[in-house]
N, C-alpha and C positions, 0 to 999 in steps of 0.2 A: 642417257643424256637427253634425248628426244622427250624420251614420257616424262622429264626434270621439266622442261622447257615448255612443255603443252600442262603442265600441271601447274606453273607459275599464269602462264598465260592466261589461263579460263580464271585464273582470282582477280586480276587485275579488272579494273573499271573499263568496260566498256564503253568506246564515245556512239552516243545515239544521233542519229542524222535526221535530217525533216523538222526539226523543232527549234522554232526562231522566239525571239524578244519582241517587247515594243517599238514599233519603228517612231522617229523623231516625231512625226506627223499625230500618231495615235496619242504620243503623250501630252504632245500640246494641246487636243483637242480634248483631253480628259482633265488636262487643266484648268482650260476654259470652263469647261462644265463646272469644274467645280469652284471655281473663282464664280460664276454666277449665280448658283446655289448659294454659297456664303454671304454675296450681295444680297439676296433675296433674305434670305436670315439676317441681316444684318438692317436690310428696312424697315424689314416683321419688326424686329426690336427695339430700334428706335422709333417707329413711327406707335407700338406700345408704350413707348417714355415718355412720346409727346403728347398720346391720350390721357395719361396717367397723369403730368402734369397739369395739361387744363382742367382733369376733372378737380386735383388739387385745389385751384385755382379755385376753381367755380364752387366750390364746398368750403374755401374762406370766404369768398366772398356772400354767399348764401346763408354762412351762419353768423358774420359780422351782421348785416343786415338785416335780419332776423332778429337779433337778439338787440338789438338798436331799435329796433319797430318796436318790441313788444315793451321793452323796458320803458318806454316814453306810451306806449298806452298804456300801459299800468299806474304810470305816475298820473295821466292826463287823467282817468279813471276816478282819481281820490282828489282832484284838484278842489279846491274850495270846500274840502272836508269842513267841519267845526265840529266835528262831536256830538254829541244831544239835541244842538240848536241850531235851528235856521234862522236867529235874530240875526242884525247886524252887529256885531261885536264891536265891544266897548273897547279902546286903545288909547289910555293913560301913556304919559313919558313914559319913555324907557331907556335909559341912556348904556354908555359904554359898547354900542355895538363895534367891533372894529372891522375896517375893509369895506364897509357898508357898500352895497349897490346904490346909488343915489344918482339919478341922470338930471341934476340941477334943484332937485327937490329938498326938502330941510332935513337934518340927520334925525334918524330912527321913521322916517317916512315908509321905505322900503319895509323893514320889519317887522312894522307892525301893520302893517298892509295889508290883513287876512283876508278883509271881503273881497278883494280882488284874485278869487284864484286862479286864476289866467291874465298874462298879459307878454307882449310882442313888440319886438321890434324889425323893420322890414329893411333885410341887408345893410343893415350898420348895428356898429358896436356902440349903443347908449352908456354906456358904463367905463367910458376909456381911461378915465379919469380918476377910476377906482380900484374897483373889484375885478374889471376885465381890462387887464392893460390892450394897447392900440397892439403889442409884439405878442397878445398870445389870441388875437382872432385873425381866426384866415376870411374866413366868409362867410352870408348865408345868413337867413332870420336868424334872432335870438328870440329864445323863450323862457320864458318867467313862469314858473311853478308853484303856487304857497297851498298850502295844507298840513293837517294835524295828522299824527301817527295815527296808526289803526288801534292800538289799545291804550290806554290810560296806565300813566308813570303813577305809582305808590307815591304816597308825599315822602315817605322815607327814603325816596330815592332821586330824591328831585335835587337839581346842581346847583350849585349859587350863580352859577352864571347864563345858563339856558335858559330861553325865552319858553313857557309854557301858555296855553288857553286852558280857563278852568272854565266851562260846560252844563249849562243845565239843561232843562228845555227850554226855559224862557229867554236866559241870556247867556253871555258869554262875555268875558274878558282875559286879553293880553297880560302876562305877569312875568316877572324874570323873579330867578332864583327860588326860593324859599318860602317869601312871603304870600301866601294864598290870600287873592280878596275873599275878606269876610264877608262881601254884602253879596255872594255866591254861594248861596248854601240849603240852597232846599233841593233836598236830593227828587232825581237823583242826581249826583254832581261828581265830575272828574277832572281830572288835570292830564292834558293832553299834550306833550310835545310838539313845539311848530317845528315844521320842514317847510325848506326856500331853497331852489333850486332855481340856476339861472344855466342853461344849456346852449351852445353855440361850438363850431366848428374851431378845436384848435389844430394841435400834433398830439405824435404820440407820447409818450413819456420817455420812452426807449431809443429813439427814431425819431428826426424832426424832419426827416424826409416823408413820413408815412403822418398823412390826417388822420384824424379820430374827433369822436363825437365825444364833449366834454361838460363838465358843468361847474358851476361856484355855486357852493353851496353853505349852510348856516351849520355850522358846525361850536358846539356853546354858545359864546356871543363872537364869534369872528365868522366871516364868509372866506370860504377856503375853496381849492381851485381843485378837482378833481379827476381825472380818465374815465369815460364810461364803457366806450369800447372804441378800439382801433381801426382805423378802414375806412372811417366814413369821412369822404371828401367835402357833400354839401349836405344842406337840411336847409328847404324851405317850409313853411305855414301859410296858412290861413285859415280864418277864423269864420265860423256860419254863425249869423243873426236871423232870428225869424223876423221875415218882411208882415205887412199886413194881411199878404191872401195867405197867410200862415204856412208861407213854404222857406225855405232854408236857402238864404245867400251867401254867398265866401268872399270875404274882403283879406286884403292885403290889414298886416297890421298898422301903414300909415296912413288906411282911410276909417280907421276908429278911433275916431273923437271925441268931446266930449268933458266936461266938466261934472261934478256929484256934488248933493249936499248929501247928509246924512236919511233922506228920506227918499231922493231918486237916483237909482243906479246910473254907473256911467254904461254908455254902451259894451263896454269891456263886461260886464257884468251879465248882462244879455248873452254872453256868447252860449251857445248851447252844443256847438259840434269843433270838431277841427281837423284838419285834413294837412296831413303831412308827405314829404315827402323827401326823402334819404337816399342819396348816390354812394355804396360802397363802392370801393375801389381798393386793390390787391397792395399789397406791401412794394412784392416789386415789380418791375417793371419785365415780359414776357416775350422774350426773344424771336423773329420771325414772326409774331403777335403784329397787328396795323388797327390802330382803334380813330376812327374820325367821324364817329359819331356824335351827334348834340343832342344833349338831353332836356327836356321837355320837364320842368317845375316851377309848378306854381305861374308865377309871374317872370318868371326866369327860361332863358331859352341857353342852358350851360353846356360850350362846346362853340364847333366842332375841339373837338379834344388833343386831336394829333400826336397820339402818342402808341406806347405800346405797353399801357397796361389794361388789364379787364376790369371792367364796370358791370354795375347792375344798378337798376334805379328799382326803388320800392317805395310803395305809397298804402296806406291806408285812410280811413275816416275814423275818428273815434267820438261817439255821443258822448258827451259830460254828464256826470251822474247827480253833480253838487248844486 
């Protein structure tokens, strides 16, 4: 009975003594730890969302701007193209334009307005009346663009209703549709598409909360209303004339003046450079963001801003080639 009893006894689980738990004290302190740990990881991470986001930010707004700069020097580049000829171009009636830009002037004035390939208007909308209703400018110069395509339309491909310049070396004249002047014709001679571009500050297409950089443009014979790119708040100009010690001046567009006959350029004509300058601005608006800067264009001092979205001002000069 004895060796039953010591043989059950030795199987059974021994209780081990000296060996304790965590006391209340340890584990709260091992809590604490790691509640602070998790804080720490949890700044780390957010404060990576919020780098993440502005670099976001900053890479719309660097490529809106960007691609706004370039696309209006590229235009400003061909401004006052003609083709073959640096005559003054001949510009017969031409009727049927519709929408026409016309700020008081007589209808097909604008249109056929090639020798002018630049011209401005300095923070007002000259066209409210037309092409540019008063509800789709927010602000900011307008600018006026006229030039010829870069290659020459086939006559078999020409519209009956698009305005064309046919090109030689010696002259040039304005034609809609079809009909080519015949008295243009010692080669070498081409028929060139006009482009007219009127650019100024509306909305987006999408979004009438978000500005964008817009243009009316000659599309057949109607001026049509277009999106260039989105983001861009303002757009000021101005325009350089060489003075007589042959150096280069920037005027505002409402101190060029001036009346033309057909043998002395208006000052408009003279312009030789132009200097822009494009405030993008973000879609939306950027949380714990403080923006109360004032930016610095042209003749325009825009701001302080008071808001909480990101900006970037961008400015170039661009020489005229035409």
């Amino acid at each position: 009975m004895n060796t039953l009893a010591h043989n059950i006894s030795t199987r059974l689980p021994q209780r081990t003594f000296g060996m304790k738990g965590f006391s209340l004290i340890e584990m709260m302190i091992s809590i604490t730890i790691g509640l602070m740990i998790i804080a720490a990881l949890v700044g780390v991470v957010a404060s990576n969302a919020r780098s993440s986001k502005a670099n976001d930010s900053t890479s719309e707004l660097q490529s809106n701007g960007r691609y706004a700069l370039d696309h209006l020097r590229f235009e400003l580049y061909h401004a006052g193209f003609r083709g073959y000829t640096w005559a003054q171009p001949n510009t017969p009636t031409i009727t049927g334009i519709n929408n026409e830009c016309l700020d008081g002037g007589a209808a097909n004035s604008f249109a056929t307005n090639l020798r002018q390939g630049i011209w401005g208007a300095n923070d007002n909308d000259p066209y409210s009346a037309n092409c540019l209703p008063a509800a789709n400018y927010l602000r900011g110069d307008v600018l006026v663009i006229r030039r010829l395509a870069g290659t020459p339309t086939p006559s078999a491909s020409l519209d009956s209703n698009s305005l064309y310049f046919r090109s030689s070396y010696a002259s040039g004249q304005i034609f809609q549709g079809i009909n080519e002047p015949a008295s243009i014709s010692i080669a070498p001679v081409a028929d060139f598409a006009v482009q007219e571009y009127v650019y100024y500050i509306g909305v987006d297409d999408n979004d009438s909360t978000v500005p964008a950089l817009r243009r009316v443009t000659l599309q057949g014979n109607t001026m049509v209303d277009e999106m260039v790119v989105s983001g861009i708040e303002h757009m000021e100009v101005q325009y350089g004339i060489p003075s007589t010690d042959l150096t280069t001046q920037y005027y505002d567009a409402n101190s060029i003046t001036g009346s033309s006959t057909s043998d002395i350029p208006t000052p408009w004509e003279n312009v030789n450079s132009v200097q822009i300058w494009l405030l993008a601005r973000n879609a939306k608006a950027d949380a714990g963001y403080s923006n109360t800067n004032t930016y610095t264009m042209g003749d325009v001092d825009y701001g302080p801003v008071n808001d909480s979205f990101r900006r970037q001002l961008f400015t170039t000069v661009v020489q005229l080639r035409n």
